[in-house]
N, C-alpha and C positions, 0 to 999 in steps of 0.2 A: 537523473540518469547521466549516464557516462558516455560523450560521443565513441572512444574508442571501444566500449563495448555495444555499441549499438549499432554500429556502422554494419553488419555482418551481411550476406546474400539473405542468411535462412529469415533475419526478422525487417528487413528492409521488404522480404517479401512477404511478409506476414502484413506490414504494413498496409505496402501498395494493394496486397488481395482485401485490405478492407476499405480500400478505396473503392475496386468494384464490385465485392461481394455487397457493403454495407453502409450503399449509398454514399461512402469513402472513409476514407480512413487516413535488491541493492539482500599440548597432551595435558587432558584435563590434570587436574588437583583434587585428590582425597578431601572429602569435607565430613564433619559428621550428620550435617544431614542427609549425606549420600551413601551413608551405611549400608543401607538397604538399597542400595543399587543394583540393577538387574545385570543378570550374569548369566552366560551358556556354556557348559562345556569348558568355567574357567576364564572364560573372555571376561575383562572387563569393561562393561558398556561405555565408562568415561574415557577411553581412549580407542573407541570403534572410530575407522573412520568410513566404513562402508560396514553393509549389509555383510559379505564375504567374512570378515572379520569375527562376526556371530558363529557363521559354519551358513549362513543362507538366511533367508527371509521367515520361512520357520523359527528359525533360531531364535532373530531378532522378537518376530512376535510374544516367542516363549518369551523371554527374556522382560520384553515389553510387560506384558500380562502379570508377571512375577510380581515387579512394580505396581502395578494396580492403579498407578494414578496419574497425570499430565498437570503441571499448571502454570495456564497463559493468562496473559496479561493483554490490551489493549486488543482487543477480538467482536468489537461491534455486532451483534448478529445481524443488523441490516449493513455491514460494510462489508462487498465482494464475496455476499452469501456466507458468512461463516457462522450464522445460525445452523443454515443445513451442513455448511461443510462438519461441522464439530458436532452434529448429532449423527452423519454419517459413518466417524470413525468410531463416536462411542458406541453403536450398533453395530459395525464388522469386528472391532477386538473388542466389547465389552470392558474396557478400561476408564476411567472416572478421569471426568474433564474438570478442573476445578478452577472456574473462569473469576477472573480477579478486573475492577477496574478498567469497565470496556470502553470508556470514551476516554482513557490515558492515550497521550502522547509519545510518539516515539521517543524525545528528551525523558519523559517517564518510564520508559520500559529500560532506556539504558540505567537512570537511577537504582532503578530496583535493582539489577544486577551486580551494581558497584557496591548499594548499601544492603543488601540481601546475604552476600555470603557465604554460606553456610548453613544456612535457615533453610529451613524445607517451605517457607513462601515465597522463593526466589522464583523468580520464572522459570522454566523450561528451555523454552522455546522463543525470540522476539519474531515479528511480525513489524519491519519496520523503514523507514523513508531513507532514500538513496542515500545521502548525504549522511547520517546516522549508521548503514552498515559499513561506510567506509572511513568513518572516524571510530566503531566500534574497533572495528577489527585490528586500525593503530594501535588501538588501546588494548589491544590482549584479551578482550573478553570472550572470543565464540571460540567452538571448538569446531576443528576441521573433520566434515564429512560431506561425501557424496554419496549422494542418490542412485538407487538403478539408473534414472532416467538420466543420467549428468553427463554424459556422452550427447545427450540429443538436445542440452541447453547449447545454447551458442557461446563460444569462447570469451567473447567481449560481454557476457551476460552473467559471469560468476568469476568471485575469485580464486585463481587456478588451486588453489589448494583445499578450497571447499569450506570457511571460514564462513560464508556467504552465498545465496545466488539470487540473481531475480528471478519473481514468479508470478507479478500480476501488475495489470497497470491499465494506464487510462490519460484519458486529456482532460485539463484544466476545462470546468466548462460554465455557464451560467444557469443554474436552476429557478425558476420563477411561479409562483402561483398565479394563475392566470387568468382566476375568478376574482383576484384583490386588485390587478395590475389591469388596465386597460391594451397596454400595449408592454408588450414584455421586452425588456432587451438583447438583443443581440451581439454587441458589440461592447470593448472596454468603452469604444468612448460614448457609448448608450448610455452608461452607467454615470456621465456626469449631470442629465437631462435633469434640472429642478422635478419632474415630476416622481425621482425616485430617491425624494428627500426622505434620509431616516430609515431606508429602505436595502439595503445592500449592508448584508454580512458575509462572514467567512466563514468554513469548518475550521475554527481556531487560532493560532497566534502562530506565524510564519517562523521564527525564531524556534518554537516547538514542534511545530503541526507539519509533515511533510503535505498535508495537501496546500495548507497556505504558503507556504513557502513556494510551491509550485503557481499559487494563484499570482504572488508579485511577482515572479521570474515574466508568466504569463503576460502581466500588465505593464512590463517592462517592455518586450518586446514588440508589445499594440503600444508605444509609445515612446518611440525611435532607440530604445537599449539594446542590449544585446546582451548574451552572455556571458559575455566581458564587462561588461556595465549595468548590473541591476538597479541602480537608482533611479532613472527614470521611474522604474515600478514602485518605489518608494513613495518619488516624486508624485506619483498619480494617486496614491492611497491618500499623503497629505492635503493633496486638493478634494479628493472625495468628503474627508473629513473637515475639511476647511468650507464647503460647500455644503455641511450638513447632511451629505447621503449616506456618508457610514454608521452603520450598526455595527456596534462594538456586540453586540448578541450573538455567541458562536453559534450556529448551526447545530439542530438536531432536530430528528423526528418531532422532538413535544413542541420544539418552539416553532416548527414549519406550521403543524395542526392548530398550535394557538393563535399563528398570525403573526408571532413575535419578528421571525427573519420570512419575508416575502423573497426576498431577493438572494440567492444565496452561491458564491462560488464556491464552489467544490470539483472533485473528480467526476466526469462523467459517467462513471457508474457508480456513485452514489445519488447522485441526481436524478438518474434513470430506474435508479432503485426508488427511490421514492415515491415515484411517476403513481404505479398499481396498487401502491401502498395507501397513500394519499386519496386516490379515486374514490376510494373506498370510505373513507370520512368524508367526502364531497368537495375535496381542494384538486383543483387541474393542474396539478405543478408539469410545466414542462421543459424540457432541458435543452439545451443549444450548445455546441463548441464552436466560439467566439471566432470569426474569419479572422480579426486583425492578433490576435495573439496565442497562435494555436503553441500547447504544451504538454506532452507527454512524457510520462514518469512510471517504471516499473517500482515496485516494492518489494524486496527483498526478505528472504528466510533466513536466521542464523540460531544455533542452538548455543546456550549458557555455556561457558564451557566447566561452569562448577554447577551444572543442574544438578537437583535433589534428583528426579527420575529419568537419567540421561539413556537409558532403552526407551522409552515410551518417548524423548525428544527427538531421537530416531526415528521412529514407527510412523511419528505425525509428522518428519520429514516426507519420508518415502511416499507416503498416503497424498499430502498433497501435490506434490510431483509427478503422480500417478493418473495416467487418461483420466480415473476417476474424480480426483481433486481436481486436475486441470479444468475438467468440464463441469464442475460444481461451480467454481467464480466465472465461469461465461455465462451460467446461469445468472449469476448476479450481476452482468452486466461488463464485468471486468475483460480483460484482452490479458490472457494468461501466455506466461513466454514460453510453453511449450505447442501454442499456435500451429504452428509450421509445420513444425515435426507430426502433430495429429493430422492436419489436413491431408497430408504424407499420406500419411498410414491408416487415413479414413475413420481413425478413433475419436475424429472432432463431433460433436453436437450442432450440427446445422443448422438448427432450428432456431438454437439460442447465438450462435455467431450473427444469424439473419438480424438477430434485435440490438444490436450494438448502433448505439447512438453513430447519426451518420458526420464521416470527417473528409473536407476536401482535402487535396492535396497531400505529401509527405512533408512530416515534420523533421525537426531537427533537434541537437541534443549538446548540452555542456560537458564541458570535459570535468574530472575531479578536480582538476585546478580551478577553473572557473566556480564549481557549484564553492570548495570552499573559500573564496574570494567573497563569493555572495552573502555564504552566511555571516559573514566577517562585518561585513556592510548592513545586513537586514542586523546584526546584534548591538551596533551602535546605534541605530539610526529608527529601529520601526518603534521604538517607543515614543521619539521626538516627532515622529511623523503623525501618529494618530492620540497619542495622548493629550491629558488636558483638556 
């Protein structure tokens, strides 16, 4: 995340209200596989960049539907509920979701789109980490659209031309099995204790994985860095590993259930997702965000700007942006950045805000100079640091 988009009244208050609410608290090009690209009244969908543009939201759906089909890439069904989100939208438009490589990486979804093409297996749509929508969009790859709801995201929360927005996020947090663990920890510097040798993994590889990359920002900061200075969090992964508590094992549902990753940082609501999940197999995993290095990260939307079905990249814009989407991922634990604005308007889900892992205090956030400073640093260095 970007301090100067983040700094805003409307999500500083979104913040703070989950401090008391919740215990506390990133013009297309003709292709041939876009032949068959949806169209209204003449519009061509690859260069809509609103709904209005179709003729209305009708439109788009026509147009969407024509296309018949969506396909994403990196869409975990247990990650920020997009199991349910993606069987909600193939039940209100009837349009075929064609899910490709769900535990891909956001370095991965931008690959596809560079080496895709043209190919009708290019993605759609990316679903991806801060730092990744704002070196996409250097790069030329998304196509500018907003949303109905784009008036009600906050300024510092999308790029003004619609390339990009944030739409759901969380804090860096510690998930633990607590039937394996005697004493689970709470802190980075829990995580050096010999009794959690071999025991502490990550959802993936920082340099890749926007949540790892968020996990050493994190452990940076629980160990005198700053967001000017990631290495510290470097620093602290090498001793982890030099100390024998790293599990190079990335995190997922099979390896939590096998016992493989006991210990696992991740985003608090994927942690928190696991929670009901797990119960159910007889693992107590439970999640914490960490006192000494609290980290928060929205994730961003951006559509291909050479999608094969760029009406229906639309349609699954609007949809997620929509009270309806919004309140799908706070189903699943996430903290959606249209927050505010529903609490507003009383279109939020109270029920599910109530269950958002609890966070003290307000966080804080790096600017895009910093975050790319950091990757600069995590690209040299996190190999040397846990390798071997």
């Amino acid at each position: 995340m970007i301090a100067s988009r983040i700094r805003s009244a409307g999500l500083a208050a979104f913040l703070l209200a989950g401090v008391a609410a919740c215990g506390a608290a990133p013009t297309a090009t003709s292709s041939p596989a876009a032949s068959g690209s949806g169209s209204a009244a003449g519009v061509d969908a690859r260069t809509a960049t609103s709904a209005a543009d179709f003729g209305g939201m009708e439109q788009l759906v026509a147009a969407a539907k024509k296309e018949g089909k969506l396909h994403v890439i990196a869409l975990p069904h247990d990650w920020a509920n997009y199991g349910k989100i993606i069987e909600a939208f193939k039940t209100k438009y009837g349009i075929e979701i064609e899910e490709e490589t769900p535990d891909a990486s956001s370095a991965d979804e931008i690959n596809a789109v560079k080496t895709r093409k043209g190919q009708d297996r290019a993605p759609d749509v990316l679903d991806i980490g801060q730092s990744f929508a704002i070196s996409g969009a250097a790069e030329g790859l998304f196509a500018p659209y907003k949303v109905q709801t784009w008036d009600k995201i906050p300024d510092n929360q999308k790029e003004p031309s619609g390339l990009w927005a944030n739409d759901y996020g969380g804090y860096v947090s510690i998930g633990c099995d607590a039937k394996k663990i005697d004493n689970c920890p709470e802190t980075f510097s829990d995580l050096l204790k010999p009794e959690y040798k071999g025991k502490v993994a990550m959802n993936g590889n920082p340099t890749q994985s926007g949540s790892a990359f968020g996990g050493v920002y994190a452990a940076a900061l629980a160990n005198g860095g700053s967001f000017d200075d990631i290495q510290p969090g470097l620093d602290f992964f090498k001793k982890l590993k030099d100390t024998g508590n790293f599990n190079p094992v990335e995190t997922t549902p099979a390896t939590i259930e096998k016992g493989e990753t006991q210990i696992s940082i991740d985003w608090d609501y994927n942690n928190a997702a696991y929670g009901p999940v797990m119960a159910g197999k007889g693992i107590d995993w439970k999640t914490v965000v960490p006192s000494d290095g609290k980290y928060f990260q929205l994730y961003a939307q951006a559509i291909n700007k050479d999608a094969p079905h760029p009406a229906a990249a639309r349609l699954w814009q609007e949809f997620l942006y929509s009270p309806e989407g919004q309140n799908l991922y706070l189903g699943g634990f996430a903290r959606p950045v249209l927050l505010p604005a529903m609490q507003a308007d009383g279109s939020v889900d109270k029920s599910a805000a109530a269950n958002l892992p609890a966070v003290q205090g307000e966080p804080s956030f790096p600017t895009e100079e910093q975050i790319n400073k950091a990757k600069e640093v995590l690209a040299t260095g996190w190999g040397a640091a846990v390798g071997g």
